[in-house]
C-alpha positions, 0 to 999 in steps of 0.5 A, a space after each residue: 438156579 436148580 440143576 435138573 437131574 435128567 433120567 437114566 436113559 442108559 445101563 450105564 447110568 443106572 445106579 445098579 452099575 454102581 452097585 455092581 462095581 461096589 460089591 465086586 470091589 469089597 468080595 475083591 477086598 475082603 475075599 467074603 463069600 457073601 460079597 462074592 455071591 452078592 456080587 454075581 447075582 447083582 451082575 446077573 440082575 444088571 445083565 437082565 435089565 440090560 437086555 430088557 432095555 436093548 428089547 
């Protein structure tokens, strides 16, 4: 049997948290400028998809 995968149906369950969460982890990790301006445009990017989602 096949398991269905249901489709993202909250900010929580996007993948772009995971990324978020990833590249906050490596800039904390390695202190490396592109993760850390990565980081905060991937957070800024979830902030806006959220307020999209609650619109």
């Amino acid at each position: 049997m096949r398991a269905s995968h249901a489709p993202c149906r909250s900010p929580g369950d996007d993948p772009l948290g995971a990324c978020v969460t990833g590249t906050s982890a490596l800039a904390a990790r390695t202190g490396s400028k592109l993760f850390v301006w990565t980081a905060v445009v991937l957070y800024v990017l979830l902030i806006l998809y959220v307020l999209l989602i609650a619109a």
